[in-house]
Wavefront OBJ file of the C-alpha trace (Angstrom):
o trace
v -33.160 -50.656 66.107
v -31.511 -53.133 68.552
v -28.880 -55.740 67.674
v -30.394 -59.076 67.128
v -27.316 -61.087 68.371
v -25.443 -61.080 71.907
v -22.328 -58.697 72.078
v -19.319 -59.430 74.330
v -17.714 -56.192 75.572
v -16.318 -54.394 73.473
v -11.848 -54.061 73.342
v -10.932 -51.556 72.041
v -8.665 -52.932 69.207
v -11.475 -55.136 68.091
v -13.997 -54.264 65.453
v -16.144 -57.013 65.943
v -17.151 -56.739 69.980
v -18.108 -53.125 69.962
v -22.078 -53.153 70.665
v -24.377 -52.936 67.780
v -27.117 -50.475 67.840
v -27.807 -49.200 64.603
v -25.926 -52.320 62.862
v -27.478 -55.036 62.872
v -25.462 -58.417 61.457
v -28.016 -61.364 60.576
v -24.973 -62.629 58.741
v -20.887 -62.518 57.428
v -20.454 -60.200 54.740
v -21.450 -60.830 52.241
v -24.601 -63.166 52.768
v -25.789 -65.401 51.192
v -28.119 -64.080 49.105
v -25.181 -61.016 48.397
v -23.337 -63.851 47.555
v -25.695 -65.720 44.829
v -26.144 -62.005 43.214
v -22.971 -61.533 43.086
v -22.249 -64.616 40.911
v -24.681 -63.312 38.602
v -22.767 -60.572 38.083
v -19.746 -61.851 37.330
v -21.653 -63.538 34.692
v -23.024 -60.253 33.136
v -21.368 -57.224 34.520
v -18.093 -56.417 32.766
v -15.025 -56.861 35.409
v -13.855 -53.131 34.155
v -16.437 -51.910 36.960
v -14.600 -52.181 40.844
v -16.843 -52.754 44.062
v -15.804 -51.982 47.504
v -18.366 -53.856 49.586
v -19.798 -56.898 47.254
v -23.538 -56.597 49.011
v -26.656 -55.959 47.141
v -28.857 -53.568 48.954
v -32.491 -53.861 49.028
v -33.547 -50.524 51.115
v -32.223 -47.569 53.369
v -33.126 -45.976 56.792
v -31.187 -42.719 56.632
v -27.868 -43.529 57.017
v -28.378 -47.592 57.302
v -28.429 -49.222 54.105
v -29.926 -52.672 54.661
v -28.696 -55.825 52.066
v -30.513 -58.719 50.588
v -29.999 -60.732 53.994
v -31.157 -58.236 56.602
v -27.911 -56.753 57.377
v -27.944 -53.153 58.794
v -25.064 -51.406 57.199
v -23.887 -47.851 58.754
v -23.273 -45.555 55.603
v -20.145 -43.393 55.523
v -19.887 -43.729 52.194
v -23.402 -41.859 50.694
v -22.763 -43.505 47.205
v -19.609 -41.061 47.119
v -21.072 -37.914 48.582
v -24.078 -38.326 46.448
v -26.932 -39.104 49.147
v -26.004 -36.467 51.428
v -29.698 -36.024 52.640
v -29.901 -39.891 52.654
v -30.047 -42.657 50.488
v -34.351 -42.734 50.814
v -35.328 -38.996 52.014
v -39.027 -38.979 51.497
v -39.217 -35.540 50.258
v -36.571 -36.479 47.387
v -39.064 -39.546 46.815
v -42.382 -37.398 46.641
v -40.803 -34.905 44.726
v -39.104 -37.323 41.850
v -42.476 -39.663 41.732
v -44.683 -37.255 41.285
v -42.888 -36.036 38.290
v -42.640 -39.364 37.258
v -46.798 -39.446 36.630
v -46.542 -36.227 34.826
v -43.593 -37.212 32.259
v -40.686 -38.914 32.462
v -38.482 -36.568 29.990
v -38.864 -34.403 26.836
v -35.637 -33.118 26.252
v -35.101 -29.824 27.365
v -33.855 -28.812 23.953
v -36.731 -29.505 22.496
v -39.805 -28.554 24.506
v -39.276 -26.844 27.917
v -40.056 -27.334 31.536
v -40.500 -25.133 34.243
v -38.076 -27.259 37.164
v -35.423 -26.596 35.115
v -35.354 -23.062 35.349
v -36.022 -23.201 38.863
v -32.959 -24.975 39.574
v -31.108 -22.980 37.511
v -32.388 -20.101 39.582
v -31.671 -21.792 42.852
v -27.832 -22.439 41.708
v -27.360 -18.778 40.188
v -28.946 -16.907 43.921
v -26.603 -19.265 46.299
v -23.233 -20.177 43.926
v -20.409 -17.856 45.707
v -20.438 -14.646 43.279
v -21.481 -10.976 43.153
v -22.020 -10.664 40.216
v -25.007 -11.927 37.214
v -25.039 -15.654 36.736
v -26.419 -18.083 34.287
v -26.798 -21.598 34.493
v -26.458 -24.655 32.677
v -27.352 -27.945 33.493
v -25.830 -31.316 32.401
v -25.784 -35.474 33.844
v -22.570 -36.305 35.202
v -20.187 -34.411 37.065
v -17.472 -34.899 34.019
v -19.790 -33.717 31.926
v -20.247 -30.068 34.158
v -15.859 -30.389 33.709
v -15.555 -30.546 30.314
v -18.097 -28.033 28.979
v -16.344 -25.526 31.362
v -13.305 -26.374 29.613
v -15.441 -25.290 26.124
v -17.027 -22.292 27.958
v -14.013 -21.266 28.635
v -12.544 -21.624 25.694
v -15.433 -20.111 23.567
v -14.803 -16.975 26.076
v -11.672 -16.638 26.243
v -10.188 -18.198 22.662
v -7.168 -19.705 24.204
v -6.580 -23.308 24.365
v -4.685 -24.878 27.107
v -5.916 -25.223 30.750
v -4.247 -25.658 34.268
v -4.606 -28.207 36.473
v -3.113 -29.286 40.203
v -1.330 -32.546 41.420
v -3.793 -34.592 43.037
v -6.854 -33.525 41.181
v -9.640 -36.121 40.359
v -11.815 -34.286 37.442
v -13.428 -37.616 36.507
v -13.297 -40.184 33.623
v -14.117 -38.812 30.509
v -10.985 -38.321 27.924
v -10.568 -34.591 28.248
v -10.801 -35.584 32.433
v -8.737 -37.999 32.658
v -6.265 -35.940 31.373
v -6.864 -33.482 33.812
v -7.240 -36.051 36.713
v -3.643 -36.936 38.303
v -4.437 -40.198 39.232
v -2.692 -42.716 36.920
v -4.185 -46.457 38.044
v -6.841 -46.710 37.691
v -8.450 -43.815 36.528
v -5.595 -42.972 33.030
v -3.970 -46.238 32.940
v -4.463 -48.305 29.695
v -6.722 -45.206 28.281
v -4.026 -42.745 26.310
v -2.789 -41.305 24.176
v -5.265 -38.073 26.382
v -5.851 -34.852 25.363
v -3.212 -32.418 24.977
v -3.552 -28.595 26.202
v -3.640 -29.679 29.967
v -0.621 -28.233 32.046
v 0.079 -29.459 35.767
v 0.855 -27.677 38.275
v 1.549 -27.567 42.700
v -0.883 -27.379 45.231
v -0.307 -26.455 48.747
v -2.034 -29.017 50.943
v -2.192 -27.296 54.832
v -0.719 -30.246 56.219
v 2.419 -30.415 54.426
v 3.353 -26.863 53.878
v 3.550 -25.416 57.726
v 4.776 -22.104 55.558
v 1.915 -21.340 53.265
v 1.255 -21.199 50.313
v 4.097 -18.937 48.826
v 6.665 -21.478 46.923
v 3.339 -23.255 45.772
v 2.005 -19.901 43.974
v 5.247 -19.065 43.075
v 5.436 -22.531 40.868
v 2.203 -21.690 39.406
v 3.372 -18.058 38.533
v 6.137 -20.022 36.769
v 4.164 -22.746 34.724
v 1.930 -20.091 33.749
v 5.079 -17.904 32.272
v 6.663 -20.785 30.976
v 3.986 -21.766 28.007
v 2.533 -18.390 28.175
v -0.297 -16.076 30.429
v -2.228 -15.825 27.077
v -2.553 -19.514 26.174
v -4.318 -20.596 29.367
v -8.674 -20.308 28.822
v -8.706 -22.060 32.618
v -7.814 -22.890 35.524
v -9.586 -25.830 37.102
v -9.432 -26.770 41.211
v -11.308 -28.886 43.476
v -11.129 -26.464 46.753
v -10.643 -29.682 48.893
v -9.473 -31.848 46.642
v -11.166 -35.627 46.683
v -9.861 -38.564 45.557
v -6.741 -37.431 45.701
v -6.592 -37.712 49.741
v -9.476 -35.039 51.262
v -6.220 -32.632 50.827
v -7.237 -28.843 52.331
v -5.460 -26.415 50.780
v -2.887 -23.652 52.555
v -4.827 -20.732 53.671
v -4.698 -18.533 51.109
v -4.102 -20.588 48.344
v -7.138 -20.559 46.849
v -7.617 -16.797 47.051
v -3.699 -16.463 45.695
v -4.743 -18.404 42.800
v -8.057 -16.190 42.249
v -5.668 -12.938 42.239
v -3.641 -15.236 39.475
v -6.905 -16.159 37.490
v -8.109 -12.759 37.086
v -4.995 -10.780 36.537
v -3.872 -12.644 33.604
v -7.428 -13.425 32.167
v -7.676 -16.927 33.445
v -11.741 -18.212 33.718
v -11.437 -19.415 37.441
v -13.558 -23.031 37.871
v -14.315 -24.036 40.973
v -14.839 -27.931 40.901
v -17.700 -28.593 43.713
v -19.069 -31.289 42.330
v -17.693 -33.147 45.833
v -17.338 -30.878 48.102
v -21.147 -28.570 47.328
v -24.522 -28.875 48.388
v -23.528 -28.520 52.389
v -20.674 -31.523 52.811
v -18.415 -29.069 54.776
v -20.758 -27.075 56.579
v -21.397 -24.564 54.332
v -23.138 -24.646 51.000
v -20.123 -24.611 48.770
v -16.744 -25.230 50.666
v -15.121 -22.145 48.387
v -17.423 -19.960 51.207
v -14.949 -21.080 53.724
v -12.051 -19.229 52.207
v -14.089 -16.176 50.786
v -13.656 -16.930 47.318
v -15.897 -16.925 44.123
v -14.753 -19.043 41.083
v -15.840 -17.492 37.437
v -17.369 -20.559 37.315
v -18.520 -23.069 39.905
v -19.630 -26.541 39.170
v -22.186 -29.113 41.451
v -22.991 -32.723 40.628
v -23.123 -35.856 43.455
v -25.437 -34.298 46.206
v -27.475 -31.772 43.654
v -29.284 -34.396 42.611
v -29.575 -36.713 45.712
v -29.008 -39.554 43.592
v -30.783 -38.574 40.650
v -27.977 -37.954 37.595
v -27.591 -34.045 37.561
v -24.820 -31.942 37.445
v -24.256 -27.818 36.682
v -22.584 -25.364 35.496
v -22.785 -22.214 37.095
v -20.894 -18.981 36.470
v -20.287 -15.031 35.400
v -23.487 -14.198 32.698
v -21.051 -13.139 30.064
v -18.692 -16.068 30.220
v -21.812 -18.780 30.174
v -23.307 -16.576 27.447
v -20.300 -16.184 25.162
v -21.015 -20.045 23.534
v -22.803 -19.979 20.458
v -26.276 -21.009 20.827
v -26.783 -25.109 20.457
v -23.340 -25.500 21.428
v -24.193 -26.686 24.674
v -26.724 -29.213 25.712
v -27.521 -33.071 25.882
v -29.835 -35.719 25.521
v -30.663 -36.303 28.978
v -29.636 -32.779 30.133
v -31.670 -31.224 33.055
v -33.733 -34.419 33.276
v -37.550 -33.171 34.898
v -37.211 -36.213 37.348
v -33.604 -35.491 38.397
v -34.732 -31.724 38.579
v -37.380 -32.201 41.282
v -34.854 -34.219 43.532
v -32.717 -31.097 43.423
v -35.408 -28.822 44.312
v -36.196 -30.916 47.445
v -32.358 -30.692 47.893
v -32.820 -27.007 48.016
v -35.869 -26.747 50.307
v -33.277 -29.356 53.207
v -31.057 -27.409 52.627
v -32.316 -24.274 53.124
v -33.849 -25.419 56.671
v -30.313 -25.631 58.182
v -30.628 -28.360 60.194
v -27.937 -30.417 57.734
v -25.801 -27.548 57.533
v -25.269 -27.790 61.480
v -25.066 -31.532 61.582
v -22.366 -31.355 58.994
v -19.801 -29.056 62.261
v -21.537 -31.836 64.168
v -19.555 -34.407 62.740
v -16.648 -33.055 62.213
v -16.382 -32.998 65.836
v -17.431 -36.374 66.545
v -14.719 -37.569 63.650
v -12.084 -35.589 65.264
v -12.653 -36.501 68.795
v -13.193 -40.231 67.914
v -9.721 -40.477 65.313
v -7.084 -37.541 66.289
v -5.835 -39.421 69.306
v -4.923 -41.860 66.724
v -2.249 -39.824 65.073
v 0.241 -40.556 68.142
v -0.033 -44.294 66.528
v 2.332 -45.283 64.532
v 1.130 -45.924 60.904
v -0.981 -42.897 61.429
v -0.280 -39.408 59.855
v -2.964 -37.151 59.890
v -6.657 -36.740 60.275
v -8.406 -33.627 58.004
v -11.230 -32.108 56.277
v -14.304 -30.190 56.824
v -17.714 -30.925 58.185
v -18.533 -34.555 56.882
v -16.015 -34.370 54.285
v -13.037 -35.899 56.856
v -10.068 -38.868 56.133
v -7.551 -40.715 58.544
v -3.888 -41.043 56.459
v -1.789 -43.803 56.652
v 2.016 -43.125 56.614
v 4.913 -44.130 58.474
v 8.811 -43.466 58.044
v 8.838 -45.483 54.544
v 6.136 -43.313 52.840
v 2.671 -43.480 52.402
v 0.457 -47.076 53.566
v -1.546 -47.662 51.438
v -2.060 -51.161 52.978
v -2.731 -50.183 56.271
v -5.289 -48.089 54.852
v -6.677 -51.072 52.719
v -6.770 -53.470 55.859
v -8.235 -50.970 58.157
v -11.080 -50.350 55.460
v -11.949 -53.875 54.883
v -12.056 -54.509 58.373
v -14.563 -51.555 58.787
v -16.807 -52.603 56.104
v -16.579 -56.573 57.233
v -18.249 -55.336 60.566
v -21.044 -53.213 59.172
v -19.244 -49.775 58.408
v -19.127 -48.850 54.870
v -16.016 -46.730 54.279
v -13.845 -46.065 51.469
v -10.468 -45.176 50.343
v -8.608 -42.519 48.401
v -5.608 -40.551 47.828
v -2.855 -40.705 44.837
v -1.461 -43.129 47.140
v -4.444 -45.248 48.039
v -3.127 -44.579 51.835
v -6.521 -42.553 52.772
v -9.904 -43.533 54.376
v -12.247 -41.311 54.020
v -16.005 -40.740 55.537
v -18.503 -39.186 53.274
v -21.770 -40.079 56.291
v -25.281 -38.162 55.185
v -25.604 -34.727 56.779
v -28.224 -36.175 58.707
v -27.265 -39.205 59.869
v -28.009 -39.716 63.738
v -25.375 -39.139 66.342
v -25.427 -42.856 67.773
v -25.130 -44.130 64.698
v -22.263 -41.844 64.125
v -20.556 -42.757 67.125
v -21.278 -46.249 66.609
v -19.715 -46.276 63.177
v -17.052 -44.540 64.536
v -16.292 -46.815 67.268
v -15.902 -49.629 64.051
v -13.357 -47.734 62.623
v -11.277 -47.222 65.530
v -11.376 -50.140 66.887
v -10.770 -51.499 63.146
v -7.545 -49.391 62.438
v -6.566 -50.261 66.357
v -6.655 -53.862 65.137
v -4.684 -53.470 62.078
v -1.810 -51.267 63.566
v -1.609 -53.664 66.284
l 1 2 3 4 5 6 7 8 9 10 11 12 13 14 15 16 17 18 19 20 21 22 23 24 25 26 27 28 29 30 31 32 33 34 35 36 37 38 39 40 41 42 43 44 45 46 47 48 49 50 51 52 53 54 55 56 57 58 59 60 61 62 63 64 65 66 67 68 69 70 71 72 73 74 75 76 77 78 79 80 81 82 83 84 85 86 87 88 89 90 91 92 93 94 95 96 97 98 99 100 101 102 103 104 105 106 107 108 109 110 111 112 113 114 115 116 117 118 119 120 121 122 123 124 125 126 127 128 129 130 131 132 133 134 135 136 137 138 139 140 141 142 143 144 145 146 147 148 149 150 151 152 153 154 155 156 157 158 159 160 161 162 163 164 165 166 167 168 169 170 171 172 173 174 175 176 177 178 179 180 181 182 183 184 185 186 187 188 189 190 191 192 193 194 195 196 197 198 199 200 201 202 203 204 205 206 207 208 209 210 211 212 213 214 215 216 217 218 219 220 221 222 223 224 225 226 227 228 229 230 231 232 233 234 235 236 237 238 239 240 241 242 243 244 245 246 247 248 249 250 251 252 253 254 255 256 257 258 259 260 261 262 263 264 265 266 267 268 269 270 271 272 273 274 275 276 277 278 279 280 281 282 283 284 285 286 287 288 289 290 291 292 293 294 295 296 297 298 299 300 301 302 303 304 305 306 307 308 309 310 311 312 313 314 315 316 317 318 319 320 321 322 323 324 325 326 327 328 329 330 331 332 333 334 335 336 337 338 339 340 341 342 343 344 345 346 347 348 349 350 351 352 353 354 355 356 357 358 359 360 361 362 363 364 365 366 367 368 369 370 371 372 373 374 375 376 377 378 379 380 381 382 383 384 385 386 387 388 389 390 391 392 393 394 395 396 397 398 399 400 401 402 403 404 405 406 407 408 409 410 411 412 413 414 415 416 417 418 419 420 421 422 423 424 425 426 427 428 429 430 431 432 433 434 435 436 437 438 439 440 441 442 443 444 445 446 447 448 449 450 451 452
């Protein structure tokens, strides 16, 4: 795909003249037609609901999403990590539609189908473990967090659970209390569940020393309202909306030795960082650790709403039979996009591509960091962010303007971090490497233009 417009050469602090190959801008953003769908829904679509890039999309090439008016968007968003194998992969469509002429749903508590079983299987082989697994499947990833929180529970018969500053868990009462996030993810929505206890992380950026102090806190909280009262403890092992934040080496595994010598049901929250994002198929592989229980969502279902839980046979078995389930549960349709997950997966081509852009982000953004307004680029495989701070704290506007300016000229990015003062690039694990580079080249030349 070639640009349809002439391109001056390209400056480097300017968004707008570096060469379009993959993008291809019949108009501003949004167009026109974006525009007159847009009004619409203001007129029907409660205001409650945000929107980073006000275009309506009509189709997708990989990791181009094309609008209503022709535009060629570059994708470094994938719906938030959900379309890691792209936003139209034709073995996700095949899959899903041919289920679709079979049956749409039955309800999985009421008559039985064999897909769910098999991805049930799938998660219970390739979950981090060594040990017996069972597996239950739900429709949001909220929905995988809170009926850990009951597993747990049921197992264990204690009532409160840990969490860890910046933590997103999702939206749901019970997670909102257990994400850290106040606007706008808590605000306006209390009083929140009680039995949820706070407590440090060590992100490797900001604690040069390790983890020690960090654990040390933990050890504390834990002491403080008692061992024996805490059913879980609940961590993303990079942790999302709260900034793409990688732990301390040997955080993760310090908090495992916690979990299991007081009793503690380990969950590892993967719901954003699973199915391949940082180069291997959970990111808990990359620090040699195995939560009790380990939960997917996003990229399981390639779009499709599916989420899991997945952990130790004894823990998942210890609820009382009918106390888990749900309408819409292990939907057949959503069931078949995970198994054509599985079989990408399992080639690993995506798996490589995901080290493949890590390297491009990091060539393309670290020199950046000698910028001013610029404190740090992280992550792992195509989970990476830029931050925004300078001597007065965290900039969140710089972020903001450097974002908008992306997305104005065809790059769809997003923010994050308890501070807003993150970008962050979520790009399919397949997504080519000129359009990487191209999207890349947008962002640079975006957050050039803003720091300038």
């Amino acid at each position: 795909m070639t640009a349809t417009r002439e391109v001056a050469p390209a400056r480097a602090d300017d968004p707008a003249s570096v060469a379009a190959t993959a993008r291809r801008l019949l108009t501003e953003l949004p167009g026109p037609r974006s525009r007159d769908l847009e009004a619409e829904r203001r007129r029907q679509v409660t205001d409650a609901f945000g929107i980073t890039m006000p275009v309506f999309i009509d189709h997708a090439l990989n990791a181009l999403l094309v609008d209503v008016d022709g535009n060629h968007l570059i994708d470094f968003a994938s719906g938030i990590a959900v379309t890691s194998v792209g936003a139209a992969n034709p073995r996700v469509a095949r899959r899903a539609a041919a289920q679709l002429e079979r049956f749409t749903h039955t309800c999985f508590m009421v008559t039985e189908y064999a897909s769910f079983v098999d991805v049930c299987r799938w998660l219970n082989e390739h979950t981090p473990g060594d040990f017996e697994k069972r597996t239950a499947l739900f429709t949001t990833g909220a929905e995988a967090v809170e009926n850990a929180v009951k597993i747990a529970r049921a197992a264990t018969r204690r009532p409160n659970i840990l969490v860890f500053d910046d933590a997103y868990h999702g939206r749901t009462q019970l997670t909102m209390a257990m994400t850290a996030k106040e606007n706008p993810y808590r605000l306006n929505f209390g009083p929140l569940p009680g039995s949820v206890f706070r407590g440090p992380t060590a992100p490797a950026h900001a604690t040069p020393d390790g983890p020690g102090e960090a654990l040390t806190q933990v050890e504390a909280l834990l002491a403080e309202h008692g061992q024996e009262t805490f059913a879980a403890m609940v961590i993303e092992p990079i942790q999302g909306e709260g900034g793409f934040i990688v732990h301390a080496p040997g955080f993760l595994t310090g908090l495992r030795e916690i979990a299991t010598r007081h009793g503690i049901v380990l969950v590892i929250d993967e719901i954003q960082t699973g199915m391949g994002r940082t180069g291997k198929l959970f990111a808990s592989e990359h620090e040699g650790i195995a939560g009790d229980i380990t939960l997917t969502a996003k990229a399981l279902g390639a779009g499709l709403p599916l989420s899991a839980a997945t952990g130790r046979a004894e823990l998942m078995n210890a609820v009382h039979t009918g106390g888990l389930g749900g309408t819409y549960a292990g939907n057949p349709v959503a069931c078949e996009a995970a198994l054509a997950v599985f079989e990408i997966l399992g080639e690993g081509t995506l798996l490589e591509n995901a080290g493949r852009i890590e390297a491009a982000v990091r060539r393309r953004l670290e020199p950046l960091v000698a910028l001013e307004g610029v404190a740090d680029v992280r992550g792992r495989g195509a989970m990476m962010a830029i931050e925004f701070r300078d001597g007065s704290g965290p900039r969140g506007d710089l972020a903001a303007a450097a974002a908008k300016a992306a997305n104005a000229h065809g790059v769809i990015t997003l923010t994050c971090g308890t501070n807003g003062n993150v970008i962050r690039l979520l790009p399919p694990l397949g997504i080519e490497a000129d359009v990487l580079d191209e999207g890349l080249a947008v962002l640079e030349a975006s957050i050039r233009s803003v720091l300038s």
